[in-house]
N, CA, C and O atoms as a Tinker XYZ file with bonds, in Angstrom:
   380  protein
     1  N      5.168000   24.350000   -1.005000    73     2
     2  CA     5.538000   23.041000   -1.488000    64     1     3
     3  C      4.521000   22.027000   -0.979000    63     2     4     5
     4  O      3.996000   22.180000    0.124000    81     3
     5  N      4.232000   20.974000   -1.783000    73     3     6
     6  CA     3.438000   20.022000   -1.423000    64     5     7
     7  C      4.150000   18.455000   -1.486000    63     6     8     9
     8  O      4.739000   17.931000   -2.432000    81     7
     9  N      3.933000   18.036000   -0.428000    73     7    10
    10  CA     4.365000   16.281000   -0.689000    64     9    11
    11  C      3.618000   15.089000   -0.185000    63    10    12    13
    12  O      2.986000   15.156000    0.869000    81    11
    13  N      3.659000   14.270000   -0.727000    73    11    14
    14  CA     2.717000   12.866000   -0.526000    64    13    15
    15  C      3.269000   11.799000   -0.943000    63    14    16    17
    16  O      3.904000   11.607000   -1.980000    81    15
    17  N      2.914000   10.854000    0.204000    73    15    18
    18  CA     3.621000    9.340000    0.108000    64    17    19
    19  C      2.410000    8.859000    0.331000    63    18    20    21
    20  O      1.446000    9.433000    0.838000    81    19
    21  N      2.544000    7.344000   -0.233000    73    19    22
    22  CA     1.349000    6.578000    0.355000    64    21    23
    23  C      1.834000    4.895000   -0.087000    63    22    24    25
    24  O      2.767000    4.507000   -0.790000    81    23
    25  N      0.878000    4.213000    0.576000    73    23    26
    26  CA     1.830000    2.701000    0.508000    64    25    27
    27  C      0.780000    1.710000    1.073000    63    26    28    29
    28  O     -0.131000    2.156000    1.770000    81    27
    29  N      0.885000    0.100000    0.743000    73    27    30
    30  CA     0.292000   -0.514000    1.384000    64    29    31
    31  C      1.386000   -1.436000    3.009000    63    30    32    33
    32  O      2.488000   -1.978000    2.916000    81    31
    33  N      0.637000   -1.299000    4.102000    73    31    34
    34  CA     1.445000   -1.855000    4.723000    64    33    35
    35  C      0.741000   -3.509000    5.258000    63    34    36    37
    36  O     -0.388000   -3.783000    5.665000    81    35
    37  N      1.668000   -4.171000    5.092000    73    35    38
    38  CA     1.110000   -5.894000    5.650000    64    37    39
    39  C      1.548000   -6.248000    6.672000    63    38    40    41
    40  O      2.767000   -6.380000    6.773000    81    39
    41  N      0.707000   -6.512000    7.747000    73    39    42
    42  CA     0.995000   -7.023000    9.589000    64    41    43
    43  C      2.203000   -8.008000    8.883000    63    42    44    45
    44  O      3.244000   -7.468000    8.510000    81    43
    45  N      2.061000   -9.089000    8.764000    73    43    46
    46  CA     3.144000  -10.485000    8.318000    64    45    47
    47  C      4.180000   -9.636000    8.038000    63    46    48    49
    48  O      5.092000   -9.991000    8.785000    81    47
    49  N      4.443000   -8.963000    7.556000    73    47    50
    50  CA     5.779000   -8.385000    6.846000    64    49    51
    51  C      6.130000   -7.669000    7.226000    63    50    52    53
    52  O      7.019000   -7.097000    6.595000    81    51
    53  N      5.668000   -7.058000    8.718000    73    51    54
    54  CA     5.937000   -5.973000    9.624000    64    53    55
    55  C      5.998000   -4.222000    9.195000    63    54    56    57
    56  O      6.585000   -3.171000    9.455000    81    55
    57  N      4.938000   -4.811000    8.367000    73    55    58
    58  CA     4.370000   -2.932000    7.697000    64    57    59
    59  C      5.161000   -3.178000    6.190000    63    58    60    61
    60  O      4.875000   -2.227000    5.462000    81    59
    61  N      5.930000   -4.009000    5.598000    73    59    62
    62  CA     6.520000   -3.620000    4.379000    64    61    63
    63  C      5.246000   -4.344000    3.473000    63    62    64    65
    64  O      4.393000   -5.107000    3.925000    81    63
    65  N      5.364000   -3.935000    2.260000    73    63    66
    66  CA     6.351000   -2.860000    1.398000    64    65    67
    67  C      6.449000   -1.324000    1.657000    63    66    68    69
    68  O      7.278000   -0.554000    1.173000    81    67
    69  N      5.159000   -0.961000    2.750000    73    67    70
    70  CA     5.108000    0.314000    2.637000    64    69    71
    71  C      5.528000    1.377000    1.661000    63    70    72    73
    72  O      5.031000    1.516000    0.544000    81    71
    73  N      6.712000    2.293000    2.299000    73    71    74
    74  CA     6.974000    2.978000    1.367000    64    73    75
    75  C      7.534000    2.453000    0.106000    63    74    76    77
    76  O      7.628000    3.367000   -0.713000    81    75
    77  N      7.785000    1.749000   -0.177000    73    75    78
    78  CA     8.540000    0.661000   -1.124000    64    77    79
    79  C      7.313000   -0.239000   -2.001000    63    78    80    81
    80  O      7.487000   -1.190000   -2.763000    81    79
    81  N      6.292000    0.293000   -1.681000    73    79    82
    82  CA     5.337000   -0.421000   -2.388000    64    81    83
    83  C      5.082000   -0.150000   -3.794000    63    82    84    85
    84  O      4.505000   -1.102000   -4.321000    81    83
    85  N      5.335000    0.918000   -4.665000    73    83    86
    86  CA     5.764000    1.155000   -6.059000    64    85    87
    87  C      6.789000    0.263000   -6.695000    63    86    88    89
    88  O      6.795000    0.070000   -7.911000    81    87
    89  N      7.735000   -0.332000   -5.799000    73    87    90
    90  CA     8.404000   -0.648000   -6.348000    64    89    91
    91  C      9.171000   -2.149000   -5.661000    63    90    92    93
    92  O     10.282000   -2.667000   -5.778000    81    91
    93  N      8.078000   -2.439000   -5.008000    73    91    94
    94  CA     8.068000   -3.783000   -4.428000    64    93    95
    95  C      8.969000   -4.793000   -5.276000    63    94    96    97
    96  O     10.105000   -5.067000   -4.892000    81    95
    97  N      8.485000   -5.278000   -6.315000    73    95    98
    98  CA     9.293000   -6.022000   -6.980000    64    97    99
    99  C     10.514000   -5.641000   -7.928000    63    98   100   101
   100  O     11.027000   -6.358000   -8.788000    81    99
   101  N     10.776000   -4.643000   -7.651000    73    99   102
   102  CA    11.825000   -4.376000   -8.152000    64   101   103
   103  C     12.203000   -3.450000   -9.501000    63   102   104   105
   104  O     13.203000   -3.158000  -10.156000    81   103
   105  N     10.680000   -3.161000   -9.496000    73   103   106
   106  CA    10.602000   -2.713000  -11.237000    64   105   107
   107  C      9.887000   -0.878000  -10.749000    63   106   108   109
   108  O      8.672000   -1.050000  -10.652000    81   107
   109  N     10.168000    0.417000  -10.491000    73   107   110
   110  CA     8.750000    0.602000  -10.218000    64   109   111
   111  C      7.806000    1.003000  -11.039000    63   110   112   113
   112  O      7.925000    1.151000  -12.256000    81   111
   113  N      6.744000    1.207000  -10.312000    73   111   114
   114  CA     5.765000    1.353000  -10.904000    64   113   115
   115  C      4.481000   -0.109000  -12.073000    63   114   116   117
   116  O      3.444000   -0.020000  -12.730000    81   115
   117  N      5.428000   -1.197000  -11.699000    73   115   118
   118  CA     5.138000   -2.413000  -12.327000    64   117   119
   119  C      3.960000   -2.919000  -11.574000    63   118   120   121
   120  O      4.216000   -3.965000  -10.977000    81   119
   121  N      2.752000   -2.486000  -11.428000    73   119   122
   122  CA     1.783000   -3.229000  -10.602000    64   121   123
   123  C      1.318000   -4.640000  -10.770000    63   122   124   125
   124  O      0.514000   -5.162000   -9.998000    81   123
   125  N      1.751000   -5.130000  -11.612000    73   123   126
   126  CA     1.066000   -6.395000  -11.714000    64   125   127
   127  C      2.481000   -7.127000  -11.570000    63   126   128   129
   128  O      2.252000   -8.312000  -11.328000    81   127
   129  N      3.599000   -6.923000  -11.615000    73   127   130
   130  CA     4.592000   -7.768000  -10.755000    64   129   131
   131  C      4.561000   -7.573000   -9.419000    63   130   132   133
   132  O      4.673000   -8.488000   -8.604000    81   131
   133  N      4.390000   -6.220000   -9.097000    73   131   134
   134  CA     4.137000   -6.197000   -7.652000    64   133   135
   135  C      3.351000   -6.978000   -6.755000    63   134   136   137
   136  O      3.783000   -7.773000   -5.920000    81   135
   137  N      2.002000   -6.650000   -7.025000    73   135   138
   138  CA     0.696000   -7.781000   -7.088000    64   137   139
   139  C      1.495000   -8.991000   -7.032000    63   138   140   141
   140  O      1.598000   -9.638000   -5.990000    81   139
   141  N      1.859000   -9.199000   -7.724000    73   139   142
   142  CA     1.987000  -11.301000   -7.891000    64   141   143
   143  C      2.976000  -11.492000   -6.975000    63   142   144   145
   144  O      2.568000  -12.160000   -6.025000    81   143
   145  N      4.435000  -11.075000   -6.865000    73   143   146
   146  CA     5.187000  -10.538000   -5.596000    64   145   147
   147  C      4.798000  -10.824000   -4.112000    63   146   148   149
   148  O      5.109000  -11.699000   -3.304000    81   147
   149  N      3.883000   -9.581000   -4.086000    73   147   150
   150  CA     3.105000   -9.735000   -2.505000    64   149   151
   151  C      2.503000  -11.156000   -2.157000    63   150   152   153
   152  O      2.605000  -11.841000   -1.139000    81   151
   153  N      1.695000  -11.405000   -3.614000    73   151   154
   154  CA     0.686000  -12.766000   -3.169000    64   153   155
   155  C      1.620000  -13.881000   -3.512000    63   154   156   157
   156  O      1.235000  -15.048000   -3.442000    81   155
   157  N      2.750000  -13.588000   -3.854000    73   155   158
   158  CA     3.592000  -15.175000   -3.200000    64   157   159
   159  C      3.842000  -15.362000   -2.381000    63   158   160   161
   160  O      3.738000  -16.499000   -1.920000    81   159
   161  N      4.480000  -14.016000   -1.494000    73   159   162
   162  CA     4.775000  -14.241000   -0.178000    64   161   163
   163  C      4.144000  -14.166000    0.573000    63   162   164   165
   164  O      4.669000  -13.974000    1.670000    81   163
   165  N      2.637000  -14.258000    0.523000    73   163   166
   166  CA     1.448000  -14.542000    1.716000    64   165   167
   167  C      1.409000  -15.642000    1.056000    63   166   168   169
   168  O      0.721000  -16.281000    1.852000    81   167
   169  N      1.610000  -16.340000    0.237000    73   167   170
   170  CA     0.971000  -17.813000   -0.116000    64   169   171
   171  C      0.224000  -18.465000    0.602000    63   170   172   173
   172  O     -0.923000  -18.805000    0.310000    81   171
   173  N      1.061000  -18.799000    2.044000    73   171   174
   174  CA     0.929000  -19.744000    3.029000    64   173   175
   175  C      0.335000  -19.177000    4.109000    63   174   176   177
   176  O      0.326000  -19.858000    5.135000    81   175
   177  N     -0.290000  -17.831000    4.146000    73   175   178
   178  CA    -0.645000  -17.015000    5.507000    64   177   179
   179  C     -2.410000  -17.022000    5.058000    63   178   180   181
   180  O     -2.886000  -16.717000    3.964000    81   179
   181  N     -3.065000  -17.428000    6.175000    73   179   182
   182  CA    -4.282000  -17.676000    5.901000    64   181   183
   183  C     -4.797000  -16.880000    6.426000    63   182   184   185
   184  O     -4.382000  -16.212000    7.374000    81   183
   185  N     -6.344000  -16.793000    5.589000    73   183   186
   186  CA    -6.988000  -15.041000    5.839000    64   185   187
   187  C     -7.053000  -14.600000    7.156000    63   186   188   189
   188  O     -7.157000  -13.395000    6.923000    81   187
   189  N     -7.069000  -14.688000    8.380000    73   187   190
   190  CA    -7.249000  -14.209000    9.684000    64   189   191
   191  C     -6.056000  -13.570000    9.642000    63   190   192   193
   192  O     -5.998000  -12.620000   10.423000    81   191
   193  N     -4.822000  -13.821000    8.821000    73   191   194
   194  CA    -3.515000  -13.215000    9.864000    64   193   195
   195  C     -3.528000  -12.156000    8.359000    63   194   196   197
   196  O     -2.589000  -11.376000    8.521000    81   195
   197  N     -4.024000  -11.938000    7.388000    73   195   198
   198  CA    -3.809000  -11.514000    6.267000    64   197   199
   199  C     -4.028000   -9.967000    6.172000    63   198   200   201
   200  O     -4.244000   -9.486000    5.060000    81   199
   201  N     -3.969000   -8.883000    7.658000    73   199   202
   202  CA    -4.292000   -8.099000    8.109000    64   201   203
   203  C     -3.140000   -6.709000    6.914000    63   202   204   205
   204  O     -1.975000   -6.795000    6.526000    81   203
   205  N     -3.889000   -5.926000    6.762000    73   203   206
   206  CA    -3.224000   -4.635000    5.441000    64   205   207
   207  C     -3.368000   -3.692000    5.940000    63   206   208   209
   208  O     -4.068000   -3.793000    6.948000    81   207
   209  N     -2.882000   -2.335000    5.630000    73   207   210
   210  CA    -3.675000   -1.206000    5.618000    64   209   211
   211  C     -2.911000   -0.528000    4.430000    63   210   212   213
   212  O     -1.754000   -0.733000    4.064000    81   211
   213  N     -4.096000    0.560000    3.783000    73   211   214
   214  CA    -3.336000    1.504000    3.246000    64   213   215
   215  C     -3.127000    2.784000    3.714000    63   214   216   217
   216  O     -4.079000    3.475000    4.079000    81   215
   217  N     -1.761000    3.257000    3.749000    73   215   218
   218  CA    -1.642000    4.574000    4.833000    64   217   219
   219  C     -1.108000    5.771000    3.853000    63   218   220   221
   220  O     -0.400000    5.303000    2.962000    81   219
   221  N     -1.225000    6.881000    3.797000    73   219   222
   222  CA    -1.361000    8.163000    3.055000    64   221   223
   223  C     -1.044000    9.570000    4.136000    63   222   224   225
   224  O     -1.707000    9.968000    5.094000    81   223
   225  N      0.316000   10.137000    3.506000    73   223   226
   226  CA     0.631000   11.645000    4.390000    64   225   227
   227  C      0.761000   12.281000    3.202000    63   226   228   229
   228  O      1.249000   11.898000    2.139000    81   227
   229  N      0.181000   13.467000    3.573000    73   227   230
   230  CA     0.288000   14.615000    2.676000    64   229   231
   231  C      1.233000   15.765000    3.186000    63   230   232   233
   232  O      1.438000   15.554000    4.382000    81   231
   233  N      2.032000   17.139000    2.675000    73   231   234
   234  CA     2.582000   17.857000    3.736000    64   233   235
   235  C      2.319000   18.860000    2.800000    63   234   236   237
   236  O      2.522000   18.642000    1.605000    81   235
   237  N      1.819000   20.115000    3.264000    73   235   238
   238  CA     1.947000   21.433000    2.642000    64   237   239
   239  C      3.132000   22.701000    3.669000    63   238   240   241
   240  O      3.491000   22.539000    4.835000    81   239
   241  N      3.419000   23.631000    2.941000    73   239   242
   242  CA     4.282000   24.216000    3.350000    64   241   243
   243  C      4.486000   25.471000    2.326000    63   242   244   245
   244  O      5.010000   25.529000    1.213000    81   243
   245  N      3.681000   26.735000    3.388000    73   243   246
   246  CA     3.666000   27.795000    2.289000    64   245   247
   247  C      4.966000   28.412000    3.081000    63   246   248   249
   248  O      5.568000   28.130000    4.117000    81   247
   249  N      5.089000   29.460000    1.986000    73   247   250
   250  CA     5.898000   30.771000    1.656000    64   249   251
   251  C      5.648000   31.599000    3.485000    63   250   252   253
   252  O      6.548000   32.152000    4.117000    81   251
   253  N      4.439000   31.461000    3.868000    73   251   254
   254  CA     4.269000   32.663000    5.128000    64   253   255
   255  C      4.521000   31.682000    6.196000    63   254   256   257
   256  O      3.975000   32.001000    7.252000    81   255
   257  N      5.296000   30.405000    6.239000    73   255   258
   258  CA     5.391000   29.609000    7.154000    64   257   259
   259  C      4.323000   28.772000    7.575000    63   258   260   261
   260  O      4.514000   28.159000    8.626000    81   259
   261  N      3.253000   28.611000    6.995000    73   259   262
   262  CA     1.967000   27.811000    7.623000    64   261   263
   263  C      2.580000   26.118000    6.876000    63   262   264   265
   264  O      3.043000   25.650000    5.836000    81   263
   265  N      2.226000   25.779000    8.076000    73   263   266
   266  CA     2.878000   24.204000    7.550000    64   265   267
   267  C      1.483000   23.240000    8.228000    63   266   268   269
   268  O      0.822000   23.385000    9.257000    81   267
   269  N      1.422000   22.114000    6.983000    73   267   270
   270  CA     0.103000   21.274000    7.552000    64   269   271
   271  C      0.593000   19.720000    7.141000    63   270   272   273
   272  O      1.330000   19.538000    6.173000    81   271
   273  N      0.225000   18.895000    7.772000    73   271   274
   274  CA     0.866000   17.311000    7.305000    64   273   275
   275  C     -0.888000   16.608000    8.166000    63   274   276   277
   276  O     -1.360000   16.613000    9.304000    81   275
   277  N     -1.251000   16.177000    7.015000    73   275   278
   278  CA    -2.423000   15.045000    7.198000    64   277   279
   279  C     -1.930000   13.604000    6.846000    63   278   280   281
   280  O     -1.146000   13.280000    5.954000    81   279
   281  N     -2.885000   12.439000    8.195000    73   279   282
   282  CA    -2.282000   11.278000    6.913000    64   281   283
   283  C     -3.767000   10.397000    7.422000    63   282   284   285
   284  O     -4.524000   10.560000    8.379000    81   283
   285  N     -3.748000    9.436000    6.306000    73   283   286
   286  CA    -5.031000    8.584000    6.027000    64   285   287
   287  C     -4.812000    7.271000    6.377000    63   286   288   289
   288  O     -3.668000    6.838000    6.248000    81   287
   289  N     -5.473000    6.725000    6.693000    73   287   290
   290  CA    -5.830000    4.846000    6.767000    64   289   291
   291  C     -6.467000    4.213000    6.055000    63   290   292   293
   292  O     -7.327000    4.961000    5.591000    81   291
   293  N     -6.601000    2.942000    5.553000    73   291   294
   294  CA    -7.709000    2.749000    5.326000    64   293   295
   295  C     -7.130000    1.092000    5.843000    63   294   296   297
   296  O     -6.213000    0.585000    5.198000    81   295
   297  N     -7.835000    0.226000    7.206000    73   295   298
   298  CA    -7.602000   -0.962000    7.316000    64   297   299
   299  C     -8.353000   -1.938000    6.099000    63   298   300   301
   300  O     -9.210000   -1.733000    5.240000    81   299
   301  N     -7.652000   -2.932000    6.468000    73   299   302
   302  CA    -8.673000   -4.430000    5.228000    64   301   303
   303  C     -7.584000   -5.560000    5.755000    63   302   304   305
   304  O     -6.647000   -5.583000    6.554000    81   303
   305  N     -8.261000   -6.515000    4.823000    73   303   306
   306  CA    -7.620000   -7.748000    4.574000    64   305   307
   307  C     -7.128000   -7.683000    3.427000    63   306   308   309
   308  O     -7.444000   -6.828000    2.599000    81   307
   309  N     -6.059000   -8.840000    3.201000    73   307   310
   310  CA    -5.983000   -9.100000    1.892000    64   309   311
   311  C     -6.648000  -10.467000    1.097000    63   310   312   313
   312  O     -6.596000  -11.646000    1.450000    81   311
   313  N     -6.981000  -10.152000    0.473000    73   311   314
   314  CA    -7.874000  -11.563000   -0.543000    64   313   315
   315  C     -6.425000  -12.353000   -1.059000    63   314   316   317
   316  O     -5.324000  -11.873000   -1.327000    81   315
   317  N     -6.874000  -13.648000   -1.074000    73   315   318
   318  CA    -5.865000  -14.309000   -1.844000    64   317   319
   319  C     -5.644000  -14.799000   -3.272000    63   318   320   321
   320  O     -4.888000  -15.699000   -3.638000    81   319
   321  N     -6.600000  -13.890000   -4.143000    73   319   322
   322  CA    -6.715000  -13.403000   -5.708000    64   321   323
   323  C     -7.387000  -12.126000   -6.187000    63   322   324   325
   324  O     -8.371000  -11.577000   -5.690000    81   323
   325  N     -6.758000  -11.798000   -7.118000    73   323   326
   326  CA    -7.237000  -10.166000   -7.462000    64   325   327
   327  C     -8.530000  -10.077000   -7.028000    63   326   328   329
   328  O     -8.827000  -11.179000   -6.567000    81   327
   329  N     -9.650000   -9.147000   -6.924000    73   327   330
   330  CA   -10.907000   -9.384000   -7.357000    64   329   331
   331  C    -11.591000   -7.331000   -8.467000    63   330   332   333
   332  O    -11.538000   -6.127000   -8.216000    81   331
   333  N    -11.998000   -8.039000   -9.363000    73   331   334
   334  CA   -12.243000   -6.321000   -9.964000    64   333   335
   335  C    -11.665000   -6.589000  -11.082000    63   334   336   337
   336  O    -11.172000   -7.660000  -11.433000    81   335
   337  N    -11.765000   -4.990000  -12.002000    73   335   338
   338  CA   -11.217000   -4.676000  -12.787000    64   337   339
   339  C    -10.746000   -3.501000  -12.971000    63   338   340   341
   340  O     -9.934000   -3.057000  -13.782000    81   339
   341  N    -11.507000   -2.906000  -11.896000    73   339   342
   342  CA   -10.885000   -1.373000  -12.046000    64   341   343
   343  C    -10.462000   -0.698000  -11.320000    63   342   344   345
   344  O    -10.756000    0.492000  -11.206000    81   343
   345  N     -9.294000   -1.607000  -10.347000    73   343   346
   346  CA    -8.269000   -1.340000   -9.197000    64   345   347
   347  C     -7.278000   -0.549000  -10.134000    63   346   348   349
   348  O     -7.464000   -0.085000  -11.259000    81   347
   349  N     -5.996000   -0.537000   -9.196000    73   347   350
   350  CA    -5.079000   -0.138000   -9.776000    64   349   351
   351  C     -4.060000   -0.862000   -8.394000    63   350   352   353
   352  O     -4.514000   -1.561000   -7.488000    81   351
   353  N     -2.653000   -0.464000   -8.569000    73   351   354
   354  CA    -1.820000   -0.879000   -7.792000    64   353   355
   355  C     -2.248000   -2.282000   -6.964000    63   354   356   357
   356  O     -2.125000   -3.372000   -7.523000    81   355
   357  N     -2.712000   -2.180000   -5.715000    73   355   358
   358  CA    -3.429000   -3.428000   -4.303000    64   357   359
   359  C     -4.704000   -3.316000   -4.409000    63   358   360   361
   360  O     -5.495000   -4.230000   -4.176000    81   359
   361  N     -4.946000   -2.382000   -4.707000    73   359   362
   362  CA    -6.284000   -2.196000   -4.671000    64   361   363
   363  C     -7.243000   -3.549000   -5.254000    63   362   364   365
   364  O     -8.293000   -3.917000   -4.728000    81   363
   365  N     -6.814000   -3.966000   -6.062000    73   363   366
   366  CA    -7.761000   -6.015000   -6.295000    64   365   367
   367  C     -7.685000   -6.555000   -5.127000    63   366   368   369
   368  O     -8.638000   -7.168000   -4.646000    81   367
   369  N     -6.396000   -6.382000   -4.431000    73   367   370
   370  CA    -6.914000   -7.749000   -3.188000    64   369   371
   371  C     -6.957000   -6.967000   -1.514000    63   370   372   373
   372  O     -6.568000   -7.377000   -0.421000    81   371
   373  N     -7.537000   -5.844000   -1.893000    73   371   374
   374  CA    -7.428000   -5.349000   -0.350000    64   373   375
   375  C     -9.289000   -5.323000   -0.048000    63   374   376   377
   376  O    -10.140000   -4.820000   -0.781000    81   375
   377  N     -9.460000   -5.926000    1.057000    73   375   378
   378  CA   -10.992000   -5.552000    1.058000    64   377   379
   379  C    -11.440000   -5.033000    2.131000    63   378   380
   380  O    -12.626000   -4.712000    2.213000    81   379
């Protein structure tokens, strides 16, 4: 069996949306409500405190018992407007 989560987490918001980040605003999978969502509620948080990461676990788990769980980082900021075109999900305002 294989499984994977992954999420953006924001210092201000004490790691949320994290796992909840698909479906941040309420819809999931809605990225561009999500997006607009997040950047209301940093409105007022100016870039120094605007601290992100995106975090990623994977878990495998065979049949002969070998079990493996990796997970990823990637720190940034967040920008306080998209920037790009060929993000997807946070990926416009994480830099």
């Amino acid at each position: 069996a294989v499984a994977d989560d992954s999420g953006l987490c924001v210092d201000v918001l004490g790691g949320a949306p994290g796992i909840f980040s698909a479906r941040w605003s309420g819809t999931h999978g809605d990225d561009k409500a999500n997006l607009d969502l997040l950047l209301a509620q940093l409105g007022d948080i100016d870039t120094p405190h605007r601290g992100a990461y995106f975090a990623c676990a994977a878990a495998l788990a065979l049949p002969d018992g070998t079990e493996r769980v990796v997970e990823g980082r990637l720190n940034g900021i967040l920008r306080h407007t998209p920037s790009g075109t060929n993000g997807f999900g946070y990926d416009p305002i994480l830099q």
